[in-house]
C-alpha positions in Angstrom: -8.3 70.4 -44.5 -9.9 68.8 -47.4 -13.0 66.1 -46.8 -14.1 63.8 -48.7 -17.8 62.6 -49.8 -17.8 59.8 -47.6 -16.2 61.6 -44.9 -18.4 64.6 -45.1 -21.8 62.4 -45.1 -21.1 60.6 -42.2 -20.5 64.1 -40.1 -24.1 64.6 -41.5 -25.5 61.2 -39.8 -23.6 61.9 -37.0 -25.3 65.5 -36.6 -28.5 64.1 -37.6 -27.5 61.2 -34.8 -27.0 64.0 -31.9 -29.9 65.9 -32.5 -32.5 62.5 -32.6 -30.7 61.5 -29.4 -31.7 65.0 -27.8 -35.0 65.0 -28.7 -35.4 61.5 -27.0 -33.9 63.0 -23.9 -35.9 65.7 -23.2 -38.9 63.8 -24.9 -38.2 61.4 -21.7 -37.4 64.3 -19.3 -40.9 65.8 -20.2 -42.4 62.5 -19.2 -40.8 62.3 -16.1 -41.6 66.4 -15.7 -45.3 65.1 -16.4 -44.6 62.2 -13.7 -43.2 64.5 -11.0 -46.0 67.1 -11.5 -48.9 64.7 -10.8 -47.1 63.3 -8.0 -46.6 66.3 -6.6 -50.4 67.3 -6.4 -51.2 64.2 -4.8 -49.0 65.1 -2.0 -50.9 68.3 -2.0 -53.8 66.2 -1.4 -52.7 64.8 1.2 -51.7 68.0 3.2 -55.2 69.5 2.5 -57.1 66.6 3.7 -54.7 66.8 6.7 -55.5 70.2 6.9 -59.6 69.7 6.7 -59.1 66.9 9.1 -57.4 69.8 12.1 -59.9 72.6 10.9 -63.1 71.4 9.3 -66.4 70.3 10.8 -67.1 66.4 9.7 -69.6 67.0 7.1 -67.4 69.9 5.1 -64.6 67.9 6.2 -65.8 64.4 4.4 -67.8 66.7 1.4 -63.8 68.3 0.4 -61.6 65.0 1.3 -64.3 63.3 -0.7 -63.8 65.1 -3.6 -60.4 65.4 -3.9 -59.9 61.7 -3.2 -62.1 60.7 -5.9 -60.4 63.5 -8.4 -57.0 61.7 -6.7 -57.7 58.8 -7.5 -59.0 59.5 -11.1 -55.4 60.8 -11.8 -53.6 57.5 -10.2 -55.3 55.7 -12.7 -54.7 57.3 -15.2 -51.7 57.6 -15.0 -50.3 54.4 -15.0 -52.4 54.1 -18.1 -50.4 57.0 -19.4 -47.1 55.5 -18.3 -47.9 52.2 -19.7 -48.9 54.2 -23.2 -46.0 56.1 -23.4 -43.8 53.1 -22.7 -45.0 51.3 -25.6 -44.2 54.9 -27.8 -40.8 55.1 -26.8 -40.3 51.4 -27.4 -41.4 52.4 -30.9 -39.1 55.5 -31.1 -36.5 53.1 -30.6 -37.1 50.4 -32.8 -37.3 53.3 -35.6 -33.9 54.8 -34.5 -32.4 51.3 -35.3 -33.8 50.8 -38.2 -32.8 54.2 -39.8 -29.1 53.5 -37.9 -29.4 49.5 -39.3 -30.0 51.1 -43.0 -27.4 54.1 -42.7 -24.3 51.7 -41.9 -25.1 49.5 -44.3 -25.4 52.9 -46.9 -21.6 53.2 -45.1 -20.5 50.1 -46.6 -21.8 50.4 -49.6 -20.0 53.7 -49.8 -16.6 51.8 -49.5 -17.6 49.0 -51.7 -17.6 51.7 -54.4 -14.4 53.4 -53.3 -12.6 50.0 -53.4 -14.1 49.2 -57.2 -13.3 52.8 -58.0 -9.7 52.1 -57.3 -9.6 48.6 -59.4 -11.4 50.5 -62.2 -8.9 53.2 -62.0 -5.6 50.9 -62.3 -7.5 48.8 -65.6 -8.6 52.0 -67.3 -4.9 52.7 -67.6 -4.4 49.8 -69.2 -6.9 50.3 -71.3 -5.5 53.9 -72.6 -3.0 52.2 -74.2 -5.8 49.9 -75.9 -7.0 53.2 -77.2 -4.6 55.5 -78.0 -4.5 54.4 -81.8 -7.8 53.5 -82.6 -9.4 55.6 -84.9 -13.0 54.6 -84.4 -12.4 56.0 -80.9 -10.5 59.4 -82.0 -13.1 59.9 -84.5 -16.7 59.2 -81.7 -14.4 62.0 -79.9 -13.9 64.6 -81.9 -17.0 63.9 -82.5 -18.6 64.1 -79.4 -16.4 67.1 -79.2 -18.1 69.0 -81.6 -21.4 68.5 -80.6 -20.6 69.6 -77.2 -19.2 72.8 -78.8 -22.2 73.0 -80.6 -25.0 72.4 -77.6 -23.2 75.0 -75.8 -22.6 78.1 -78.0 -26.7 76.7 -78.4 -27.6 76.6 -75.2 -25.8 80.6 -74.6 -27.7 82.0 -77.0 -30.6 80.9 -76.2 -30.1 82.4 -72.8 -29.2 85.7 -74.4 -32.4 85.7 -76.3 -34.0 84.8 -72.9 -32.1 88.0 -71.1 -33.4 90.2 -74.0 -37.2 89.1 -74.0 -36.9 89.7 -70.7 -35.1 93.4 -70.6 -36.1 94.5 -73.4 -40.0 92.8 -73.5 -40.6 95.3 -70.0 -41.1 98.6 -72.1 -43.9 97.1 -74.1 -45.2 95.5 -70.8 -45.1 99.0 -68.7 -47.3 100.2 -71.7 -50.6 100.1 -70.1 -52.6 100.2 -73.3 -50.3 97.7 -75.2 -50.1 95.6 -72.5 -54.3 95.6 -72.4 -54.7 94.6 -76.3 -52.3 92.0 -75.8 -54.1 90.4 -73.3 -56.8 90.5 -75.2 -55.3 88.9 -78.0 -56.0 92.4 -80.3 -55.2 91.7 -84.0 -55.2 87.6 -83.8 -57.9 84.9 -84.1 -58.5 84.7 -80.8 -59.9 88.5 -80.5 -63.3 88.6 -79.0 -65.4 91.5 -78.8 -68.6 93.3 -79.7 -68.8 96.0 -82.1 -68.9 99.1 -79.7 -66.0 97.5 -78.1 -63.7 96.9 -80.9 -64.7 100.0 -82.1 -62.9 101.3 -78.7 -60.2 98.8 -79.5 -59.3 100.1 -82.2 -59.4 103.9 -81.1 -56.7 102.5 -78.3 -54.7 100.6 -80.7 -54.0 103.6 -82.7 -53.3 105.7 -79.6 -50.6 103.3 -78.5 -49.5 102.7 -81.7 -50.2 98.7 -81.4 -49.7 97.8 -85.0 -46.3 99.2 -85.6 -45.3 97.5 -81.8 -46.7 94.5 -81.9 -44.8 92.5 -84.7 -41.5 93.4 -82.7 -42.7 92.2 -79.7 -43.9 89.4 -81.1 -40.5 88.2 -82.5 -38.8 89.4 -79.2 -41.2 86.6 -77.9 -41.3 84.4 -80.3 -37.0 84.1 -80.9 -36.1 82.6 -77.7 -38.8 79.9 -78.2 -37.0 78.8 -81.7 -33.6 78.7 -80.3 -34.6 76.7 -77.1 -35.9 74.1 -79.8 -32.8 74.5 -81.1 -30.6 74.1 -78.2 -32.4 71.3 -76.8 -31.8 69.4 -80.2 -28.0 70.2 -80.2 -27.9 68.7 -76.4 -29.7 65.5 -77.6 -27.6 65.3 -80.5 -24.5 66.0 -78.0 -26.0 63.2 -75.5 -26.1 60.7 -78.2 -22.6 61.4 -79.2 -21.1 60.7 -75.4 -22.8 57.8 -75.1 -21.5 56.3 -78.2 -18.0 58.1 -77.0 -18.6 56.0 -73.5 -19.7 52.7 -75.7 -16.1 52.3 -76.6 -14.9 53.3 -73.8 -16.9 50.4 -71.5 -15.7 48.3 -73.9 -11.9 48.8 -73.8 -12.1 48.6 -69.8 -14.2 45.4 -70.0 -11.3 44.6 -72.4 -9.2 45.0 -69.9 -10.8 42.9 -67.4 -12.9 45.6 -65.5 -16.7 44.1 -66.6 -16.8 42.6 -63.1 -15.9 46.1 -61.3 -18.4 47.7 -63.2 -21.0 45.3 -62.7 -20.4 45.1 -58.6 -20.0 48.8 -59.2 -23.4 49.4 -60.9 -24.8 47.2 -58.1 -23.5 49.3 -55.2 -24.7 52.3 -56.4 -28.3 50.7 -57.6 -28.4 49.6 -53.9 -27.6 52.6 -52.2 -30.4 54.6 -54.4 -32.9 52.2 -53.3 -31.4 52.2 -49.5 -32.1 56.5 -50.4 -35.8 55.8 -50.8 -36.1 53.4 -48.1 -34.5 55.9 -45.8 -36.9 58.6 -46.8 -39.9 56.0 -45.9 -37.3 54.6 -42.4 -36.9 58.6 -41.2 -40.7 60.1 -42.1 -41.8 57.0 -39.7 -39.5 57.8 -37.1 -40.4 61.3 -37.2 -44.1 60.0 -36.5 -43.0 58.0 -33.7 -40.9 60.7 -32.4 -44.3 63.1 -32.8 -46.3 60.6 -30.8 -43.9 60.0 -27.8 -43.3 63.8 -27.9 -47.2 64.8 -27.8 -48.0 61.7 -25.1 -44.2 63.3 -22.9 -46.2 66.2 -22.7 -49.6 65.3 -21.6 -51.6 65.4 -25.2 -53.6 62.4 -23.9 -57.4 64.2 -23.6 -58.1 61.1 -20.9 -54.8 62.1 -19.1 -55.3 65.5 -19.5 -58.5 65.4 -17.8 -58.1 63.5 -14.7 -55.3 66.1 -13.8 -56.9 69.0 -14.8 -59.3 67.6 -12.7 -57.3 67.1 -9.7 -55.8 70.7 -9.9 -59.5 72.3 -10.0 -60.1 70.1 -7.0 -57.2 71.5 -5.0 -57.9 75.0 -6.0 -61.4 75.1 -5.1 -63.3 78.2 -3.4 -63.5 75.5 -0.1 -60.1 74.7 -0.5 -58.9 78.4 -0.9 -60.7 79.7 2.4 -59.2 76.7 4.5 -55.7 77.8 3.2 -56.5 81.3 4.1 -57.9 80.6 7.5 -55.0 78.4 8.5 -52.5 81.6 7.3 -54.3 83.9 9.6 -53.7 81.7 12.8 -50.5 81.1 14.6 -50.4 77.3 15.2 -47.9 75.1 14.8 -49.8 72.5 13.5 -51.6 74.6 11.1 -48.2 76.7 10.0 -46.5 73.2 9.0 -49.0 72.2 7.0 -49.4 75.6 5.5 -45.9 75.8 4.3 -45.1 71.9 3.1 -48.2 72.9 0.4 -46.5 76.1 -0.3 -43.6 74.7 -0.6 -45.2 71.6 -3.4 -47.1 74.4 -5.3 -43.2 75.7 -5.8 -41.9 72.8 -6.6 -44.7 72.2 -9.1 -44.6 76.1 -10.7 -40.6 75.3 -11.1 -41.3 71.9 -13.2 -44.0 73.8 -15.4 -41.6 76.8 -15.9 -38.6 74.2 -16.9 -41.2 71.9 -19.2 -42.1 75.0 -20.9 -37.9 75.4 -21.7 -38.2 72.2 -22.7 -40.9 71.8 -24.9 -39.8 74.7 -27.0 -36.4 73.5 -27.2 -38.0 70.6 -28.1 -39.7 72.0 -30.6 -36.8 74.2 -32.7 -34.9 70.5 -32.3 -37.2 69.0 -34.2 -37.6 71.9 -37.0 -33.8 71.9 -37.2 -33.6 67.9 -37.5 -35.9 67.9 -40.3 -34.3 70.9 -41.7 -31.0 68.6 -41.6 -32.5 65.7 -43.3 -33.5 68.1 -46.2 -30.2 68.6 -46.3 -28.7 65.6 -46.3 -31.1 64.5 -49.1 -30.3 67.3 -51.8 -26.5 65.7 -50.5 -27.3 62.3 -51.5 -29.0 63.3 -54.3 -25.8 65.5 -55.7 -24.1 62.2 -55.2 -22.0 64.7 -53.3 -21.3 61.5 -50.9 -19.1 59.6 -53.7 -16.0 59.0 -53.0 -14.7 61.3 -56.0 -16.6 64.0 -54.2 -14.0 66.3 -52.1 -15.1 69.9 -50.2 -12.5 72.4 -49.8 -13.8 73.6 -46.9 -14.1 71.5 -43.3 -15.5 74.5 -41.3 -18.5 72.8 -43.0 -18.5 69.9 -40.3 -17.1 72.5 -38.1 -18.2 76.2 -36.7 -20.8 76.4 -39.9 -22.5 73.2 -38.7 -23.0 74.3 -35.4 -24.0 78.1 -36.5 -27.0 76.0 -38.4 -28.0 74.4 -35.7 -28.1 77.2 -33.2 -30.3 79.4 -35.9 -27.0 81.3 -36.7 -28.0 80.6 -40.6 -30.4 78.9 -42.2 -30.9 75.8 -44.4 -30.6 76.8 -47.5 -27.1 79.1 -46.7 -25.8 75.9 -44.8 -27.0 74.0 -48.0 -25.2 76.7 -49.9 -22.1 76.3 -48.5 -21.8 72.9 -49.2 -22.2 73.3 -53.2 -19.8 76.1 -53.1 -17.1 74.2 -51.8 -17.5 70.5 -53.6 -15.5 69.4 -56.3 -14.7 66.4 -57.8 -11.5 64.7 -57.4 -9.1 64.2 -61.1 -11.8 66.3 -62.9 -15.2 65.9 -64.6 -15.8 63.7 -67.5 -17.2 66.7 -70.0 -20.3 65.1 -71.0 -21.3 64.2 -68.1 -21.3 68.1 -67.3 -24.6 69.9 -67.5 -26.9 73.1 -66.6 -27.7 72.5 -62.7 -31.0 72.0 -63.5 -31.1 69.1 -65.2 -29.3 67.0 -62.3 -31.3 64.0 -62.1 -31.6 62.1 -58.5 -29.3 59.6 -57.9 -29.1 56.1 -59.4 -27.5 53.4 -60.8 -25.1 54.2 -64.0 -24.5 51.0 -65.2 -20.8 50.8 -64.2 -20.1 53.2 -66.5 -16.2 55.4 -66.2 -15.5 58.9 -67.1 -12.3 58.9 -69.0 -8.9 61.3 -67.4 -7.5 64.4 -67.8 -5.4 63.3 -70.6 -8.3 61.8 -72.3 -11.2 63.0 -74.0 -13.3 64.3 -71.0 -10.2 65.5 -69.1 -7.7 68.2 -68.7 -7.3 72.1 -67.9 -8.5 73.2 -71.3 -12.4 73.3 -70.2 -14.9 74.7 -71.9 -17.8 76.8 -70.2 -20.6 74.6 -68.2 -23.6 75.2 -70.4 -23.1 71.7 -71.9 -19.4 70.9 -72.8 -16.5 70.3 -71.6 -15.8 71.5 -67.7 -14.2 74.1 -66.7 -11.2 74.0 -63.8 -10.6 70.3 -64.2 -7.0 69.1 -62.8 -4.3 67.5 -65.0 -3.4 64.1 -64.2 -2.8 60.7 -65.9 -5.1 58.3 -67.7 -7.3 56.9 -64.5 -7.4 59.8 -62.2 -11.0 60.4 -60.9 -12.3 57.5 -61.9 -15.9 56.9 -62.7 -18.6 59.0 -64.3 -19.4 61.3 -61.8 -23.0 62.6 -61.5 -24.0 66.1 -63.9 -24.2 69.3 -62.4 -20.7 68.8 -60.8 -21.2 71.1 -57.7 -24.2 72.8 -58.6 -25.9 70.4 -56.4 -29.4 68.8 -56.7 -31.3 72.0 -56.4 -31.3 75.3 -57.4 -28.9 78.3 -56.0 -32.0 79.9 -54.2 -32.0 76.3 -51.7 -35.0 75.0 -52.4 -34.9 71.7 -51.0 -36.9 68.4 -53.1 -36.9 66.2 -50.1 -40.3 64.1 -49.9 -42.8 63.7 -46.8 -45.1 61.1 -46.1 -45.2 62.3 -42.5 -45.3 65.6 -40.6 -43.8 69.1 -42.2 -41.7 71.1 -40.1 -41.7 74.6 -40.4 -38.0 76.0 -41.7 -38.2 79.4 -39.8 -34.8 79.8 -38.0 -34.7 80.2 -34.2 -31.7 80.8 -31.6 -30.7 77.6 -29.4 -27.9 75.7 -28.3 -28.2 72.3 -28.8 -25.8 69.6 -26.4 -25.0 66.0 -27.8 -21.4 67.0 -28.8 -22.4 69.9 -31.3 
């Protein structure tokens, strides 16, 4: 089944949705864990004071109720402090959760604004085909921009040829150790250095190695590739220049037609969804802060809080309090053997909630790698513009089994990330000029309403030429109007490069991208 952008990027919120909503949960079952533990070693408290009362003389009796009551009552306090704190940091939490949902379903709507104009701009561009078919300015700014395209890319491939051979067959005079030394040195140019006993021993290497007779060669084998990037990066200007004059005409005939209010509310969408991009990069950095805080204060990172209970344990595991216990094990009375077990059986209780808060808080941890891992994601997404409406992925396992092998550490980020360029495409084709190497994809933002013309136009059809800066490869044959819209360079090469380096910004914490092995609930 095929997805579309629009489809595809709200799977990604919803994902992103599921694993937030986790975090919170055990962020809050941590707190109550926290709760529950302090709770529990004041009703160890009690039993040993009970226990001092039956066994104790007065004095040692009031000396180790006295102590543990004050330690007690240390931790009461604080922690209704400490509830009272964290109460205001999940309030926090939440009021960031709505704004980053507030800002990504109006990102939604914009999304279908731009599907709708897309379909009006679509029906007029037909129209304005016709407008076209004889003009001969237009025919001419074609072939034009044709040629040039031609040009930039038989340009741009032999530059990378002479880039493959500097590289291959540069490594011989590299492996050299004594060419490689004078060369460093800068042997034979102005910017040689050296006192006379040294270039005296210069010069005994350089005709060992044969420098003189090597050099010049490897000096054109450097200096070549340099000249025809110049080159190359002329012919694409040149080339650029030409499609926007091509796309001049073209805005024209469709405002012609009657589509210069589409375009404009189209340009406007798509300005206000790449500012709603950088907001939501500022909107999910500050929820990952609060999330941070109510995750740190869940699991006791309060020095004050930490304190008073770290003082009450100490209390209740005192050398006093530790012969008493083992005194009242050695005797048979009922009394005594009640009391005995009910503290046994809190100290239980209380090792189980540490053991499951450990789970926890390294589940919480990976969950919060793995969100931020997501968000990378879904930025290099955005910024592909792979969320457009033209934007179509071949494969939905993507949404499916591959999404949940990411988020159980099955494979990483950049694989996931992978997977998604691999399988995007654009919908009617690519309009050719707007097709370029995948490095030069530029992030997302407004185009000013411009169109990409159809298959049967310039820009469209099966006859492609290679991606190094003409006309695309694999494009679909259809009528004047199909796929609508300039769609972003790059085509599915994605916003970064093929190793998955991800460009997202962050103003807050940096997760680590190691992969780890967990389930995660919430539906995935």
């Amino acid at each position: 089944m095929t997805l579309s952008g629009p489809e595809a990027m709200r799977s990604l919120d919803d994902a992103l949705r599921d694993i937030r909503r986790e975090e919170d949960d055990i962020a809050k079952r941590l707190a109550r864990s926290a709760d529950i533990l302090a709770r529990i070693r004041q009703t160890e408290a009690d039993f040993l004071r009970q226990l001092a009362t039956i066994r104790l003389d007065p004095a040692t009796q009031g000396e180790i109720a006295g102590d543990i009551s004050r330690a007690e009552a240390r931790a009461r306090d604080m922690l209704k402090a400490h509830a009272d704190t964290l109460g205001k940091a999940e309030a926090d939490l939440r009021a960031a959760d709505a704004a980053v949902a507030a800002l990504a379903g109006e990102r939604r709507k914009r999304l279908a604004e731009m599907e709708q104009l897309q379909g009006q701009l679509e029906t007029l561009s037909r129209k304005a085909q016709a407008d076209l078919a004889g003009n001969a300015a237009y025919a001419a700014a074609r072939a034009d921009a044709e040629d040039k395209a031609d040009v930039a890319a038989e340009a741009l491939r032999k530059t990378e040829q002479a880039e493959t051979d500097r590289a291959e067959k540069g490594q011989p005079y590299l492996e050299d150790p004594l060419f490689a030394y004078l060369w460093a040195r800068g042997y034979g140019t102005s910017a040689y250095k050296a006192g006379n006993l040294t270039r005296l021993l210069d010069d005994w290497v350089a005709r060992l190695c044969d420098f003189h007779r090597m050099r010049p060669n490897f000096v054109m084998l450097n200096e070549i590739p340099l000249r025809l990037r110049e080159h190359a990066e002329r012919q694409a200007s040149a080339a650029e220049g030409a499609r926007k004059a091509l796309e001049a005409l073209e805005d024209a005939a469709v405002d012609a037609a009657g589509g210069g209010p589409a375009r404009a509310a189209l340009a406007a969408a798509e300005s206000r969804i790449a500012a709603i991009d950088i907001e939501m990069v500022t909107l999910e950095d500050r929820r990952d802060e609060a999330a941070n805080g109510q995750r740190e204060l869940a699991q006791g990172a309060d020095p004050a809080y930490a304190q008073a209970v770290a003082a009450l344990a100490e209390s209740l595991g005192r050398e006093e309090v530790r012969t008493l216990l083992a005194q009242a094990r050695l005797t048979r009375t009922t009394e005594d053997d009640t009391i005995v077990k009910q503290i046994d059986d809190a100290r239980a209780r209380a090792a189980e909630e540490e053991a499951e808060s450990r789970d926890d808080r390294e589940r919480l941890r990976v969950l919060a790698a793995r969100r931020r891992e997501l968000e990378d994601i879904q930025y290099e997404f955005k910024k592909a513009r792979f969320d457009d409406p033209r934007s179509r992925f071949g494969e939905d396992r993507l949404v499916g089994d591959l999404l949940t092998d990411f988020l159980r550490g099955g494979i990483t980020a950049a694989s996931y990330w992978e997977q998604w360029r691999k399988s995007q495409n654009w919908q009617g084709g690519l309009d050719n000029f707007r097709d370029a190497p995948p490095a030069s994809l530029p992030p997302r933002q407004g185009t000013g309403g411009g169109f990409a013309w159809p298959d049967s136009s310039f820009g469209g059809g099966a006859a492609g030429r290679s991606s190094g800066g003409g006309l695309r490869s694999g494009g679909t044959t259809g009528g004047f109007g199909s796929g609508w819209g300039r769609l972003p360079r790059a085509g599915g090469s994605g916003g970064s490069s093929s190793g998955g380096g991800f460009s997202r910004p962050r103003t807050g914490s940096s997760g680590s991208r190691k992969s780890g092995g967990f389930k995660t609930g919430g539906g995935f």
